[in-house]
Backbone as JSON, one array per atom type, in Angstrom:
{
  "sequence": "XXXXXXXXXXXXXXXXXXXXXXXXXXXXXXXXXXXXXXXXXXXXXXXXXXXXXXXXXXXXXXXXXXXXXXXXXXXXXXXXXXXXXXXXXXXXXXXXXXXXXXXXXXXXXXXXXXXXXXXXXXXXXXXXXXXXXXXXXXXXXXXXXXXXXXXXXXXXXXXXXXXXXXXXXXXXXXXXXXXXXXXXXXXXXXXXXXXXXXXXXXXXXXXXXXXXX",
  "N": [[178.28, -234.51, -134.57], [179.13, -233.83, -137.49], [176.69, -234.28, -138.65], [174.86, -232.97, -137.21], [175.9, -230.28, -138.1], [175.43, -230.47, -141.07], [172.85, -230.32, -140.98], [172.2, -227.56, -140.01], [173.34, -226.07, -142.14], [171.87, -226.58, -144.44], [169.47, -225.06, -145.1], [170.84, -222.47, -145.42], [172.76, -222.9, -147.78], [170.69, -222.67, -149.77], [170.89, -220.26, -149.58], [172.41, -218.91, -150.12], [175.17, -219.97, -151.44], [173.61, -221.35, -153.59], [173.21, -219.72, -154.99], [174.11, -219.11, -158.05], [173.15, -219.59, -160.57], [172.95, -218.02, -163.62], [171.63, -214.55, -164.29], [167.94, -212.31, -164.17], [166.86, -209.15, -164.79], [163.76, -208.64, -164.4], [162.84, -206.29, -165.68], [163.33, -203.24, -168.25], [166.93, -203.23, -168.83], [168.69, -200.53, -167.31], [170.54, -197.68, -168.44], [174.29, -197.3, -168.25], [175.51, -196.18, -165.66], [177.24, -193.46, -163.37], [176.08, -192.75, -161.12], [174.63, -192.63, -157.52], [173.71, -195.74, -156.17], [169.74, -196.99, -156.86], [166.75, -197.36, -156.66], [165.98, -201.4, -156.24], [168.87, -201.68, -155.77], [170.0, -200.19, -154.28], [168.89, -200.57, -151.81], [170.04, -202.75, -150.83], [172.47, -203.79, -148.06], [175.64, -202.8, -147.6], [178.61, -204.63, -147.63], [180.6, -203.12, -145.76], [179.15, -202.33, -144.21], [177.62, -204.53, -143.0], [179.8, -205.73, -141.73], [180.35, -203.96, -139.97], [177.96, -203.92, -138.4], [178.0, -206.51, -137.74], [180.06, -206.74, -136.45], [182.21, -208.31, -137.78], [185.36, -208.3, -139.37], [186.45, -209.51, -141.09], [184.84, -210.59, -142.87], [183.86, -211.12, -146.58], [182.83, -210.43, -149.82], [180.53, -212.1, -151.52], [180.49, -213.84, -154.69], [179.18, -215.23, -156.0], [176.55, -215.03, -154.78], [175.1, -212.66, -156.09], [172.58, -211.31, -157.65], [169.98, -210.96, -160.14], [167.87, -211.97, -160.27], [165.75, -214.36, -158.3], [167.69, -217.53, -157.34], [166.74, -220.95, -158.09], [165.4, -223.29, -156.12], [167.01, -225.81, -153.48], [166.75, -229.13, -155.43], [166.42, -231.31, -154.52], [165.16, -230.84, -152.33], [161.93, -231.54, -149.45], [159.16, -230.17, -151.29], [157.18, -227.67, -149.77], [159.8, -227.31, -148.52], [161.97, -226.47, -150.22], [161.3, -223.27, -149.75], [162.38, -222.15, -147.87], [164.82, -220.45, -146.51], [166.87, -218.82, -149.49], [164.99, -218.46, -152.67], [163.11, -219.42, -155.93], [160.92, -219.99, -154.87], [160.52, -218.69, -152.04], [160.16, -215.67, -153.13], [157.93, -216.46, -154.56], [155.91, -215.02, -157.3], [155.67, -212.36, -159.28], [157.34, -210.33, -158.89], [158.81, -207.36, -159.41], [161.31, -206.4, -159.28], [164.09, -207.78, -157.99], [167.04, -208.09, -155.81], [169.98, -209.98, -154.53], [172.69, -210.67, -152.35], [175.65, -211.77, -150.86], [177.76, -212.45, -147.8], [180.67, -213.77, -147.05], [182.83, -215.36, -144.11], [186.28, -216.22, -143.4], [187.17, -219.71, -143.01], [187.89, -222.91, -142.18], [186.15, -224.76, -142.4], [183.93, -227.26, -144.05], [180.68, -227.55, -146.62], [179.52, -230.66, -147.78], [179.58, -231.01, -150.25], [182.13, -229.48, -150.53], [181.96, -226.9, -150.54], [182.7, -224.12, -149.02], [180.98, -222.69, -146.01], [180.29, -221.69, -143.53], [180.31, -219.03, -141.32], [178.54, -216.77, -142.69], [176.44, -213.82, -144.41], [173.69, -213.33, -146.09], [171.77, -211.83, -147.68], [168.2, -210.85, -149.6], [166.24, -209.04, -151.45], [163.36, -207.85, -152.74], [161.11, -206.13, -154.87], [157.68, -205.33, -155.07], [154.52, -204.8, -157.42], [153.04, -203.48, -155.71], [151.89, -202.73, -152.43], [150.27, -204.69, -151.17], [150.7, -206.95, -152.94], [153.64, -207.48, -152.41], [152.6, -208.18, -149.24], [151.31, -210.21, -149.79], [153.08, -212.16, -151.07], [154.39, -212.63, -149.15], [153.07, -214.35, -147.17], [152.19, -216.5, -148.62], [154.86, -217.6, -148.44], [154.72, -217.87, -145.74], [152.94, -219.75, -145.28], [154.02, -222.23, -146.76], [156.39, -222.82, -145.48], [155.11, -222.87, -143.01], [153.82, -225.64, -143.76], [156.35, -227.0, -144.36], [157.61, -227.39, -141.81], [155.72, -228.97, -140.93], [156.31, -230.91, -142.01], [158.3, -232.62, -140.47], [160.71, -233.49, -140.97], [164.42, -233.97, -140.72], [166.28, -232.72, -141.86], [165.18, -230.32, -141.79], [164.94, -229.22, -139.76], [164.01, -226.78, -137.82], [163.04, -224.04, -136.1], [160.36, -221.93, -136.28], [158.66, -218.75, -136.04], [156.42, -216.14, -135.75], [157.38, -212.6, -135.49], [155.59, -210.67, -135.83], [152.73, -209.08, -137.92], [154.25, -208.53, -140.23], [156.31, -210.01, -140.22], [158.21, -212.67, -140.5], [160.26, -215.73, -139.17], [162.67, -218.3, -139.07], [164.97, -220.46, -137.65], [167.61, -221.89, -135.5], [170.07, -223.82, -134.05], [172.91, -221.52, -133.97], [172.14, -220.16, -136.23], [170.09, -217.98, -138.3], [167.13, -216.99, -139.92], [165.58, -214.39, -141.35], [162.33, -212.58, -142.39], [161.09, -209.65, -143.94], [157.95, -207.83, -144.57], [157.41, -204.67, -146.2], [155.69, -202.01, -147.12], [155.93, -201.86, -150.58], [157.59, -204.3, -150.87], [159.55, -206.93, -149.99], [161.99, -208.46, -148.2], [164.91, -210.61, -147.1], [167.16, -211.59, -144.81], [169.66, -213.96, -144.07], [171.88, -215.17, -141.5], [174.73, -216.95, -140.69], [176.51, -219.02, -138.56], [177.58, -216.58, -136.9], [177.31, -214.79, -134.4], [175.65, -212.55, -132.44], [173.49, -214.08, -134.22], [170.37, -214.37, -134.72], [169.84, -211.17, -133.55], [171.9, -209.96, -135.6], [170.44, -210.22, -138.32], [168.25, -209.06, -137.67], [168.61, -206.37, -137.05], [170.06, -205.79, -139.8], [168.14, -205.9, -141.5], [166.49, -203.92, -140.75], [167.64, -201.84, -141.45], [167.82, -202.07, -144.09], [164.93, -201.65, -143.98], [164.99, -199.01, -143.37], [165.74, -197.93, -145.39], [163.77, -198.07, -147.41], [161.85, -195.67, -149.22]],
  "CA": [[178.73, -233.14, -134.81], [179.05, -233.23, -138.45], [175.53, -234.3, -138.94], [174.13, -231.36, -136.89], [176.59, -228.76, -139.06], [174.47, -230.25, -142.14], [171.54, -229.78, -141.02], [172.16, -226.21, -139.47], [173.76, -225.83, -142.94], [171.36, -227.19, -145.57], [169.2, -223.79, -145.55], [171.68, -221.79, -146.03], [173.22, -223.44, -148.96], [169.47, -222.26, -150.49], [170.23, -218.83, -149.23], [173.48, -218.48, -150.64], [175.91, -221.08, -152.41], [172.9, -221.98, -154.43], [172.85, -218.35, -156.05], [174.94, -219.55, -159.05], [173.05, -219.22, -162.32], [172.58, -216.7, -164.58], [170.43, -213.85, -163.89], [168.32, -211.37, -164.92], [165.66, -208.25, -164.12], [162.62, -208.72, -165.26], [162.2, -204.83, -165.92], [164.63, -202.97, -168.91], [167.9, -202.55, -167.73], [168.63, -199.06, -167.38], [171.67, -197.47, -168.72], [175.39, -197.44, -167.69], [175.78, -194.72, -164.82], [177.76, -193.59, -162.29], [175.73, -191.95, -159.83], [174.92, -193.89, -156.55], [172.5, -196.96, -156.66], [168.55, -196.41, -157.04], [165.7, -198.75, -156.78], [166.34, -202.12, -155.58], [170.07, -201.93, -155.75], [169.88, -199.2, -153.28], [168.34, -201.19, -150.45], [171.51, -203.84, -150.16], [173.36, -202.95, -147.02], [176.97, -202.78, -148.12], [179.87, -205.51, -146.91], [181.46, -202.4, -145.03], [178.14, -201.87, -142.91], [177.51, -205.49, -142.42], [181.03, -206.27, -140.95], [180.33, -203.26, -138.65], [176.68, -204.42, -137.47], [178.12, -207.94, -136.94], [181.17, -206.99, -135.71], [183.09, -209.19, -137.84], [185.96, -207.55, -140.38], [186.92, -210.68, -142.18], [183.85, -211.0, -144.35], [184.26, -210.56, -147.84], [181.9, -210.4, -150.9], [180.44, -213.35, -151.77], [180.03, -212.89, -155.89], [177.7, -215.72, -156.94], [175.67, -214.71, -154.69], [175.29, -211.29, -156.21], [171.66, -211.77, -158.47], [169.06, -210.04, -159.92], [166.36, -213.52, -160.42], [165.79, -215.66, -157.41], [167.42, -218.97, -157.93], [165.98, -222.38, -158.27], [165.59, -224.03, -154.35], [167.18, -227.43, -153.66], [165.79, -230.34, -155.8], [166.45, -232.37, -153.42], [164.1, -230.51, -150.73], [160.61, -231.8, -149.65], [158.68, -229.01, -152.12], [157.47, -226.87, -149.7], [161.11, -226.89, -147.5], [162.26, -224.95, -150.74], [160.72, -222.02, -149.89], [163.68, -222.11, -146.52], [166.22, -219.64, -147.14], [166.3, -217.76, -150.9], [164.92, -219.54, -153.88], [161.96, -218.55, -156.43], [159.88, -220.3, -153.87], [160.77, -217.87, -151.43], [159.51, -214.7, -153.28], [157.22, -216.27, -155.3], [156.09, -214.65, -158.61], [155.12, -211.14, -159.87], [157.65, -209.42, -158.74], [159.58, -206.55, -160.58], [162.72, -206.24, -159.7], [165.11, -208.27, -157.08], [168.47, -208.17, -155.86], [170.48, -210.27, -153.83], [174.17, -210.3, -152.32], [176.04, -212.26, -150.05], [179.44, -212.2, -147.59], [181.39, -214.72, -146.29], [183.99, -214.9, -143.79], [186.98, -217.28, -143.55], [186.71, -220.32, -142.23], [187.91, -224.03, -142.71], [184.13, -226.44, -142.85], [183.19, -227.14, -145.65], [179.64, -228.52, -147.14], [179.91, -231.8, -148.34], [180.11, -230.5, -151.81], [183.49, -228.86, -150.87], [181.7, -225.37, -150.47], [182.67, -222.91, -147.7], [179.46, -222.72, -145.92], [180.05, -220.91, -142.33], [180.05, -217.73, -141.41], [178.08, -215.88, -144.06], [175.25, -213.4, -143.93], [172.83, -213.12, -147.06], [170.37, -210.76, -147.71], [167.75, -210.59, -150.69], [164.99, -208.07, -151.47], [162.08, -208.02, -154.08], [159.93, -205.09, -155.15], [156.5, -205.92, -155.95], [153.66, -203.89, -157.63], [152.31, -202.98, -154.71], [152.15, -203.15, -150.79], [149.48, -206.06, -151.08], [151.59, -208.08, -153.7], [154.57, -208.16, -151.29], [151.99, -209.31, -148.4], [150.84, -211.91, -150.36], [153.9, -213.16, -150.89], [154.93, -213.25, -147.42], [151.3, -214.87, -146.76], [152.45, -217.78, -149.37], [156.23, -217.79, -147.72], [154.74, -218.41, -144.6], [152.12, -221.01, -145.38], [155.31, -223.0, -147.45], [157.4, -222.37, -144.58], [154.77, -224.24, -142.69], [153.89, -226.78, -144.45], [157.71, -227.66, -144.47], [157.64, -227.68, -140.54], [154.89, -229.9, -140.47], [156.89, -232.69, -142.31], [158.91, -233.42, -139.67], [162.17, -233.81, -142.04], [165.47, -233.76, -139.88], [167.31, -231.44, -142.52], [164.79, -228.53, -141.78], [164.35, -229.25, -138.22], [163.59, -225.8, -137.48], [161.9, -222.99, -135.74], [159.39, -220.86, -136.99], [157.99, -217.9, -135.4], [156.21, -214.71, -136.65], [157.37, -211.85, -134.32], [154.82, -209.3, -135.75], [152.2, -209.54, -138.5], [154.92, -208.72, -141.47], [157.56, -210.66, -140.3], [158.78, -214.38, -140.01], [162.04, -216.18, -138.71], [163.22, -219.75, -138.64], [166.31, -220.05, -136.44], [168.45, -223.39, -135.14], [171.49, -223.23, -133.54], [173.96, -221.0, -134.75], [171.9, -219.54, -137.22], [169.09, -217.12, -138.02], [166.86, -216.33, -141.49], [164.15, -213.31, -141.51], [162.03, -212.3, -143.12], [160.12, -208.76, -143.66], [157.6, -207.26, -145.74], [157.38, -203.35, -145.99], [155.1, -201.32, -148.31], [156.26, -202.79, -151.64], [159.08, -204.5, -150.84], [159.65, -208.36, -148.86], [163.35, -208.8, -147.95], [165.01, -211.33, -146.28], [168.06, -211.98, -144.24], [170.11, -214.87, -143.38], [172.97, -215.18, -140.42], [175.34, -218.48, -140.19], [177.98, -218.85, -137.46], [178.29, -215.25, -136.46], [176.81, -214.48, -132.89], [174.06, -213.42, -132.04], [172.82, -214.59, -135.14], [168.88, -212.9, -134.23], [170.02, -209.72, -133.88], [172.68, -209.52, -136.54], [169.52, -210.29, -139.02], [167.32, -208.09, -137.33], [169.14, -205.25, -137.48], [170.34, -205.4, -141.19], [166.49, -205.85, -142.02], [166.14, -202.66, -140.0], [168.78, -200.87, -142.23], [167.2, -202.2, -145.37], [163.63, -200.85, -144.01], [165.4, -197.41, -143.24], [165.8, -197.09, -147.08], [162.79, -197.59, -148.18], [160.95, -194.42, -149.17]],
  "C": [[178.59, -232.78, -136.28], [177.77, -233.49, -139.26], [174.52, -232.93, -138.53], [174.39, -229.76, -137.72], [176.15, -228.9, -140.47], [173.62, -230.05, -142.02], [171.08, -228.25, -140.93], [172.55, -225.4, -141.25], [173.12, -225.4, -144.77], [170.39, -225.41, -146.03], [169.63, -222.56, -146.24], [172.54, -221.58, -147.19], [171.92, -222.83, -149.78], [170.21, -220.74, -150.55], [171.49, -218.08, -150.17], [174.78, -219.13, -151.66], [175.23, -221.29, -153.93], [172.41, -221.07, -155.49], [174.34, -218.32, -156.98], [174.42, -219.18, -160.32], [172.99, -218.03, -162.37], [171.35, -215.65, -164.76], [170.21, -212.77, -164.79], [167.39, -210.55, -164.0], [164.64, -208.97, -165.43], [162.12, -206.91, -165.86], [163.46, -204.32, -167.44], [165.58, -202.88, -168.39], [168.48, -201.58, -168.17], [170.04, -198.74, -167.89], [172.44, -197.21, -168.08], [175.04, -196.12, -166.73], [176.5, -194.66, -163.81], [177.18, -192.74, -161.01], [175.03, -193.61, -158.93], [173.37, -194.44, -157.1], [171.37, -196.42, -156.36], [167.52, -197.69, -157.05], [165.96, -199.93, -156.13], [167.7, -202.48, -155.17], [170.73, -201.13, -154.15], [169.5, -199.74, -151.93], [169.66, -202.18, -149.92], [172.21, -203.26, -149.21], [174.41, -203.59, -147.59], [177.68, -203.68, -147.11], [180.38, -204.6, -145.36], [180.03, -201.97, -143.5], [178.3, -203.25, -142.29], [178.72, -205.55, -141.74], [180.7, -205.55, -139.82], [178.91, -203.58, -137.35], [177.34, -205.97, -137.0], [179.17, -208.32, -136.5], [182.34, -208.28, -136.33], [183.57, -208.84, -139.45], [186.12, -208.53, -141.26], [185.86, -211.24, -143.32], [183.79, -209.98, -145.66], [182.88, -211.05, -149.12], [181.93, -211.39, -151.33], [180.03, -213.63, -153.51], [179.11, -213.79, -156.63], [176.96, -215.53, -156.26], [174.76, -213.59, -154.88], [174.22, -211.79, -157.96], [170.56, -210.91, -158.63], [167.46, -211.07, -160.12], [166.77, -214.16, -159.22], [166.47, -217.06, -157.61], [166.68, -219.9, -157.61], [166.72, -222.92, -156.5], [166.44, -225.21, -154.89], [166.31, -228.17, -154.11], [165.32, -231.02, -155.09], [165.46, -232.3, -152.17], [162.31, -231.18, -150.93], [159.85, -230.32, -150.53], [158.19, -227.79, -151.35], [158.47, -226.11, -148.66], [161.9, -225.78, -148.47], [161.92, -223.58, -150.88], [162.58, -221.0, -148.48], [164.37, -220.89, -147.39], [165.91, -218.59, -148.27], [166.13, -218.31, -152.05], [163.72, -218.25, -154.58], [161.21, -218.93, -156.08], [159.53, -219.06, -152.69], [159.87, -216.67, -151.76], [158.65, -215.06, -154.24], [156.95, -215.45, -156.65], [155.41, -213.11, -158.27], [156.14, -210.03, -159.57], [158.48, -208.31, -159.81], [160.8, -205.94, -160.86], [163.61, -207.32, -158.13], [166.61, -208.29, -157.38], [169.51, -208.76, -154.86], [172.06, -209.83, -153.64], [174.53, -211.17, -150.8], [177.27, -212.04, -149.49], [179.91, -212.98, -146.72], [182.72, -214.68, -145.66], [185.03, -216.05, -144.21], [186.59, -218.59, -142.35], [187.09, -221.96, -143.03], [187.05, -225.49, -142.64], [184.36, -225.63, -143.8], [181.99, -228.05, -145.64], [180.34, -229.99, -147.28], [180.49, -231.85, -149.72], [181.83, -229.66, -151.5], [183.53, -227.52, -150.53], [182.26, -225.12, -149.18], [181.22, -222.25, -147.12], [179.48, -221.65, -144.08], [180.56, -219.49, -142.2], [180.19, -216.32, -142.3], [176.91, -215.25, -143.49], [174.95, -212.97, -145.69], [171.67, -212.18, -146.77], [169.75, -210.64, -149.31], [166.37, -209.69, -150.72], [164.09, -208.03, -152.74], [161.23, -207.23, -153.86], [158.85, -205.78, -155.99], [155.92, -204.77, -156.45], [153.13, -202.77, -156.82], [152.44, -203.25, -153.17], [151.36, -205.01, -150.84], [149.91, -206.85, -152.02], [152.96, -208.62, -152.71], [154.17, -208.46, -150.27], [151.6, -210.42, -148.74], [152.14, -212.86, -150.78], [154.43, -213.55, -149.77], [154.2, -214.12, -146.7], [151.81, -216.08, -147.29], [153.64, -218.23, -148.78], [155.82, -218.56, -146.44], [153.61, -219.6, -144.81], [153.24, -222.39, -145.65], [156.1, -223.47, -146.36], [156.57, -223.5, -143.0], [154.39, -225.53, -142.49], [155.31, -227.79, -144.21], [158.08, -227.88, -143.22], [156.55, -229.21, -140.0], [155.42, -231.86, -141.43], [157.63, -233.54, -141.33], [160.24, -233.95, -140.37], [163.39, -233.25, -141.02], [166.26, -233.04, -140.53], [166.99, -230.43, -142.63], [163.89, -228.98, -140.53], [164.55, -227.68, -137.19], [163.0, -224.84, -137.07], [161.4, -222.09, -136.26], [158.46, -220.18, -136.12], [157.65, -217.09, -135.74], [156.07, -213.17, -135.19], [156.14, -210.72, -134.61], [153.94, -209.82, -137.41], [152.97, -209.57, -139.88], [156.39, -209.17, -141.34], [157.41, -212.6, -140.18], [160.17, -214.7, -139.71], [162.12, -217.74, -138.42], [165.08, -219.72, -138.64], [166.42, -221.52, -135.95], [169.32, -222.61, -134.68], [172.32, -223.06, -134.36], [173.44, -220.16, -136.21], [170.41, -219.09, -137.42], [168.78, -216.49, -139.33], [165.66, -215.67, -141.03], [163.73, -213.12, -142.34], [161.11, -210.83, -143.01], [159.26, -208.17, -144.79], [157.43, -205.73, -145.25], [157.02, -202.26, -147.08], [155.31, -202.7, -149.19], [157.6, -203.88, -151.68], [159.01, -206.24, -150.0], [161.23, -208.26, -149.3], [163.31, -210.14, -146.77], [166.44, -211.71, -146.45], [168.61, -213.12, -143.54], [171.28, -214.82, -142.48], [173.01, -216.51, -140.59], [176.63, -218.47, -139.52], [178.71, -217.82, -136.96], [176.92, -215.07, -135.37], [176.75, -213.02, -132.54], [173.29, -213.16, -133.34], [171.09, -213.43, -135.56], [169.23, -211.77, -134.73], [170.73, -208.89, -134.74], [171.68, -209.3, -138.05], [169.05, -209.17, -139.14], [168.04, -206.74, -137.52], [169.5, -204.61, -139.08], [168.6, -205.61, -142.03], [166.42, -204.16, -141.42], [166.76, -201.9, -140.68], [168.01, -200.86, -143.79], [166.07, -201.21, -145.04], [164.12, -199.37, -143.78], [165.48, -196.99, -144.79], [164.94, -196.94, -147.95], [161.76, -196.38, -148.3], [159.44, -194.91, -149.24]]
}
């Protein structure tokens, strides 16, 4: 049991726990304001939506995961298993602005490290140059992605499927990471221990792509 809840686990720790350092934009950052968010900040579906798409009130803002640089994957992962989840493997390079955010509910598992690791949903997004810069990174995501299937490694014993030509998804029990690209833009959503996992993803990808102009 508690071997299967690391393994189901270990991605997710990429997607979210592991968004700790210190971030930045790569673009200027714009001055103080109070009118509503704009650009990539603008695409994050809010705590108060997510609870309502996944039906579950008790999740609360998760604040290291709240970034504007990709972090650094697990060391520890075969090289290209760090692409799993949200790293700077993940979106690769060029992009020009990203922004993650995470929300976790309550819940007494813990990682091994001590962390609070179940039911959380992550989401991160990255504007590229162009439409064909954020396919190409989804192009490199998914090559990585299978590469890291083809090791055969029992801590990313996972499924990988591409429902449509700008998407991907690797999914285990109990949990569910997407991915989409759209114009300029690749996002990607993770679900852990909130049911039905799939569609709680899919949908907040679907909310994100509603915002992009």
């Amino acid at each position: 049991m508690a071997g299967a809840l690391v393994r189901r686990l270990i991605v997710v720790f990429c997607a979210l726990v592991a968004l700790t350092a210190c971030s930045h934009r790569n673009t200027p950052a714009a001055p103080p304001s109070t009118s509503a968010a704009t650009g990539v900040d603008a695409l994050i579906v809010s705590v108060e939506d997510v609870r309502r798409i996944a039906n579950y009130e008790e999740l609360t803002t998760h604040a290291h995961a709240n970034l504007n640089h990709p972090p650094a994957g697990d060391v520890n992962a075969p090289g290209p298993c760090r692409a799993a989840g949200t790293s700077d493997l993940t979106f690769a390079s060029g992009w020009t602005e990203f922004r993650s955010a995470g929300y976790s509910g309550v819940t007494d598992d813990l990682d091994p490290g001590g962390r609070t690791m179940k039911d959380s949903v992550s989401q991160a997004v990255a504007i590229y140059p162009d439409a064909q810069a954020a396919r190409s990174a989804l192009d490199q995501l998914e090559a990585s992605l299978n590469a890291c299937v083809a090791l055969h490694d029992p801590r990313y014993d996972f499924k990988l499927d591409k429902p449509d030509p700008l998407s991907l998804r690797i999914t285990d029990s109990g949990w569910s990471h997407q991915y989409r690209a759209r114009k300029s833009v690749l996002m990607s959503v993770g679900v852990l221990g909130i049911e039905p996992a799939e569609r709680i993803a899919s949908t907040i990808l679907d909310n994100i792509c509603d915002r992009i102009k």
